[in-house]
C-alpha positions as CSV (number, residue, x, y, z in Angstrom):
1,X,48.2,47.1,-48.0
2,X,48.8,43.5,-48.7
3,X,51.8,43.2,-51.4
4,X,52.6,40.2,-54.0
5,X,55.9,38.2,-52.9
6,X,57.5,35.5,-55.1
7,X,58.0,32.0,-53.3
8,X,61.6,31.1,-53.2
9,X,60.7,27.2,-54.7
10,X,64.5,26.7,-53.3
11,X,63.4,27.1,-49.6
12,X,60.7,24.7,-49.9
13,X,60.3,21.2,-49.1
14,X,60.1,19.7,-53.2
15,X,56.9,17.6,-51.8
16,X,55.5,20.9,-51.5
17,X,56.6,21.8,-54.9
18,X,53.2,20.8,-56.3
19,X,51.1,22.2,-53.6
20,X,52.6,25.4,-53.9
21,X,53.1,26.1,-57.7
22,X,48.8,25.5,-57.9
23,X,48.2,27.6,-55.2
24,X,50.3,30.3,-57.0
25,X,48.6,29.5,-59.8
26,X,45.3,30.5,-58.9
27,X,46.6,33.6,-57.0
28,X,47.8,35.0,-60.5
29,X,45.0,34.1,-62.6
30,X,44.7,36.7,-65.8
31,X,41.9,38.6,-66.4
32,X,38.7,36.6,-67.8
33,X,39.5,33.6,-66.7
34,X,37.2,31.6,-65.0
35,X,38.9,31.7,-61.7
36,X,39.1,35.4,-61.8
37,X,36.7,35.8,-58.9
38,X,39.1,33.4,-56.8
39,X,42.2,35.6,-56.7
40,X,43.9,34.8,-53.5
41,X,45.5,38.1,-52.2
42,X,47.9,37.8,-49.5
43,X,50.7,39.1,-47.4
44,X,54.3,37.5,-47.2
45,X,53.6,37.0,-43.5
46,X,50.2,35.1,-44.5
47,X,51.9,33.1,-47.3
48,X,55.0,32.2,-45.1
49,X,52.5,30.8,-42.7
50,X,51.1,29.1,-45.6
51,X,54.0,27.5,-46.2
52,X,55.2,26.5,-42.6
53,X,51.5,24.8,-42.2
54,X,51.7,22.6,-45.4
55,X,55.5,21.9,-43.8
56,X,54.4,20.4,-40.7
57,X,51.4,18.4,-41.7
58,X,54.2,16.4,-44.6
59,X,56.4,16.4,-41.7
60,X,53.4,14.4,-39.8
61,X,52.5,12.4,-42.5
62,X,56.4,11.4,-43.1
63,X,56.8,10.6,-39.5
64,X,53.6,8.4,-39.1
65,X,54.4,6.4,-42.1
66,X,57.9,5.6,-40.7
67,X,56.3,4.5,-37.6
68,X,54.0,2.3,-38.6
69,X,56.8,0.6,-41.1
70,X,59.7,1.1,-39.3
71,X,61.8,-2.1,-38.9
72,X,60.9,-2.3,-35.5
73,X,57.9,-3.9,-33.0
74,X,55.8,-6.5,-35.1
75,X,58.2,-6.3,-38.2
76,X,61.3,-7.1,-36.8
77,X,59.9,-10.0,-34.9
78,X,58.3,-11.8,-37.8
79,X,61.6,-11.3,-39.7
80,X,63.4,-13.0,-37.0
81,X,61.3,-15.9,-36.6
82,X,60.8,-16.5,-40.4
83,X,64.4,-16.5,-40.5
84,X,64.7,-19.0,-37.5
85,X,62.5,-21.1,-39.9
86,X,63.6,-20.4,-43.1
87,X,65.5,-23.4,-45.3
88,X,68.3,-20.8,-46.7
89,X,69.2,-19.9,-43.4
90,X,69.5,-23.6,-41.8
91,X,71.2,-25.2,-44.8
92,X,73.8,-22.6,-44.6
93,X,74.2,-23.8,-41.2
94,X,73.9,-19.9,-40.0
95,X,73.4,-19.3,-36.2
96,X,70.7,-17.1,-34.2
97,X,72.7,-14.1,-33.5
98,X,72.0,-12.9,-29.0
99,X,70.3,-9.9,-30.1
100,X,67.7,-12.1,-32.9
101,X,67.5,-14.7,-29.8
102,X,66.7,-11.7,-27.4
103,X,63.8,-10.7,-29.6
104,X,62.3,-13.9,-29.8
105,X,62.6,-14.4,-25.6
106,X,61.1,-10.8,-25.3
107,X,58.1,-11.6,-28.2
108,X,57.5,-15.2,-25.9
109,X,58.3,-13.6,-22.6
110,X,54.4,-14.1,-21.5
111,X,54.6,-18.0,-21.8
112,X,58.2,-18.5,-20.0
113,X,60.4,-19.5,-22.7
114,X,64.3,-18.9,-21.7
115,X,66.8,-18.0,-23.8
116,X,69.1,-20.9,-23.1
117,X,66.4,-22.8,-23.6
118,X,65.4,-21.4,-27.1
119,X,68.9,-21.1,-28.0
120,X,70.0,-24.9,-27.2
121,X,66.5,-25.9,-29.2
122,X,67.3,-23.8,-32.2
123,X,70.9,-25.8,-32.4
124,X,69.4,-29.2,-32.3
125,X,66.5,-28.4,-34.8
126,X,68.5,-26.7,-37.5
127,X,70.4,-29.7,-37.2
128,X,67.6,-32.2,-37.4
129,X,66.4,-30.1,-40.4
130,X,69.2,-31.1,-42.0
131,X,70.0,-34.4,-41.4
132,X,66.2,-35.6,-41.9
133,X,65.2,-37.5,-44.8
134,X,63.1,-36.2,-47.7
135,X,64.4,-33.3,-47.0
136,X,63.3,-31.8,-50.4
137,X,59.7,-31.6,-49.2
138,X,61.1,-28.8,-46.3
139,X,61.5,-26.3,-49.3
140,X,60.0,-23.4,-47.4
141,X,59.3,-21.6,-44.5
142,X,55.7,-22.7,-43.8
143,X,57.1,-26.6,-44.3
144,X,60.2,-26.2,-41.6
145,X,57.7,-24.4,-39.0
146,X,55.0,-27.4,-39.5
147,X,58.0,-30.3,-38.6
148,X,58.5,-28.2,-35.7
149,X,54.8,-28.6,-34.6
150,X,54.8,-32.1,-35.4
151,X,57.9,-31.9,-33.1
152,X,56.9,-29.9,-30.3
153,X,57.8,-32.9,-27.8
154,X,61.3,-32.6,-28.9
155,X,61.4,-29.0,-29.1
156,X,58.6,-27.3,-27.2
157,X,60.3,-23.8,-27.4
158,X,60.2,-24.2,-31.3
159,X,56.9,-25.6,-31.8
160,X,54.9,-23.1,-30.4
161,X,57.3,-20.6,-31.7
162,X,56.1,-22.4,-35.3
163,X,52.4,-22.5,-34.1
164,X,52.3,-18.6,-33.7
165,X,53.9,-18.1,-36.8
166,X,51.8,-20.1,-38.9
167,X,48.6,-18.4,-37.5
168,X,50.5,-14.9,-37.9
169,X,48.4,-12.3,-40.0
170,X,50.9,-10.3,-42.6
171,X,48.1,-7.3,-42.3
172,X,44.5,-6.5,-40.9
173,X,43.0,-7.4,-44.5
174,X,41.4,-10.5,-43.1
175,X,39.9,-8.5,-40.0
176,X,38.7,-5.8,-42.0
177,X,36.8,-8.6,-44.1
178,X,35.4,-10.3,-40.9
179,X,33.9,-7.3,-39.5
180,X,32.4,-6.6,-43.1
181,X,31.1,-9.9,-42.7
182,X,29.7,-9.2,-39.8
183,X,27.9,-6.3,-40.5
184,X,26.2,-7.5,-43.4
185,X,24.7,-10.5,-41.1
186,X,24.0,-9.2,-37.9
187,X,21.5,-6.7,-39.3
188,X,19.1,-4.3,-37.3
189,X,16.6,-7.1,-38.0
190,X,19.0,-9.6,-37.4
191,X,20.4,-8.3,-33.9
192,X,19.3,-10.9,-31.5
193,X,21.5,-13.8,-33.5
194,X,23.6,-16.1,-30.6
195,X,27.0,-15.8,-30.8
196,X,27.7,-19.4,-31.9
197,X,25.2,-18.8,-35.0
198,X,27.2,-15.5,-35.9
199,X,30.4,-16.9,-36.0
200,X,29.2,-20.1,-37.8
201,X,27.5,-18.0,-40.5
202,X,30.8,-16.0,-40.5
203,X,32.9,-18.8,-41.5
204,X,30.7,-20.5,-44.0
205,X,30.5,-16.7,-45.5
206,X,34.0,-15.9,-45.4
207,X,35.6,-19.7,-46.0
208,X,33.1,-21.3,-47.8
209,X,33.6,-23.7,-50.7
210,X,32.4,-23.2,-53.9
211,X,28.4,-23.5,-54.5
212,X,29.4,-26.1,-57.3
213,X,30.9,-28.3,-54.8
214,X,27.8,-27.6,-52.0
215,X,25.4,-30.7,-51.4
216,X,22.1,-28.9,-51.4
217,X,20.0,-32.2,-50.9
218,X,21.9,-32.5,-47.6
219,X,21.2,-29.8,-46.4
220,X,17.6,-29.7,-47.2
221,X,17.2,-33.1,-45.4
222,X,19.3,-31.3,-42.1
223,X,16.8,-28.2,-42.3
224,X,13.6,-30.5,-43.1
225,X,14.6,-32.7,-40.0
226,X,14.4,-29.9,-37.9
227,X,11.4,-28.7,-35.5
228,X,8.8,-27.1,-37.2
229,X,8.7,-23.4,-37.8
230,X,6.1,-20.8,-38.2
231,X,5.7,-19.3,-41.5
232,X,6.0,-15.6,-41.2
């Protein structure tokens, strides 16, 4: 004989709060209602294991959010390198602690940059950063990582450090729009397309300008200079 328990809303995670308190709700429906024919009817045993279920799948669910933005991997490189770029930081004349410079080595490992190296180039820049005139156009950290490009003689280490960063996505937004893209030009109808035409109707698609701005008389003249094509 299965017998009615009361959940102990103490002993429960309070995420589950909400989960719970419904599921209770339904159980104890009154008499006419429309849910009537619904009545959940349970043991303790049953409804513990319930409980422990909905437990472990937050439990998941906190743990894989906390993975994937955990100040750790991706994220903790891109904070160090923006800092190693960042205006605030150089003006304050603030120095790459071993552990920051460590990170970076480890992130540029596969190209053999050193840490002395990276270290030494970091001292010299900063400085240069400071000392250079017009020095109120370098107000950010996209304008400090494109002097270290135009640098990269002076500073190799740096300036491909800056290139990467530059180029560095901040989330998969614009891949999840390129294979979109993609999709909706390489059709079943479509499938044969070369490469080289897929990616250049990609980029006219994705980083086009605006029609207002687009010389259609030009490219009429390209296409009607072209080699005759059959009329399906």
């Amino acid at each position: 004989m299965y017998q009615k328990t009361d959940i102990n809303f103490t002993e429960v995670n309070p995420v589950m709060h909400s989960t719970v308190a419904t599921l209770v709700k339904i159980r104890d429906c009154k008499s006419g209602s429309v849910l009537q024919r619904h009545t959940i009817r349970d043991s303790a045993k049953q409804r513990q294991e319930a409980v422990s279920a909905c437990e472990h799948f937050v439990t998941e669910v906190v743990e894989n959010l906390r993975d994937r933005f955990s100040y750790k991997g991706d994220a903790l490189v891109m904070t160090v390198v923006s800092g190693l770029f960042d205006p605030s930081v150089i003006a304050s004349d603030s120095v790459l602690s071993s552990d920051d410079i460590d990170t970076i080595t480890t992130y540029l490992q596969s190209v053999s940059i050193k840490k002395a190296d990276l270290d030494n180039e970091a001292l010299g820049f900063h400085e240069y950063i400071r000392n250079m005139s017009g020095s109120k156009t370098v107000s950010s950290v996209k304008d400090v990582a494109q002097v270290a490009v135009k640098q990269i003689c002076s500073y190799p280490s740096l300036g491909l450090l800056a290139k990467r960063l530059l180029v560095l996505p901040v989330s998969t937004v614009d891949c999840e729009r390129g294979s979109s893209k993609q999709n909706l030009i390489k059709t079943d109808l479509r499938n044969s397309i070369k490469p080289a035409s897929l990616d250049n109707l990609m980029r006219i698609s994705i980083e086009r300008p605006p029609c207002s701005e687009f010389n259609y008389d030009k490219a009429y003249d390209v296409w009607a200079s072209m080699k005759p094509r059959r009329i399906l």
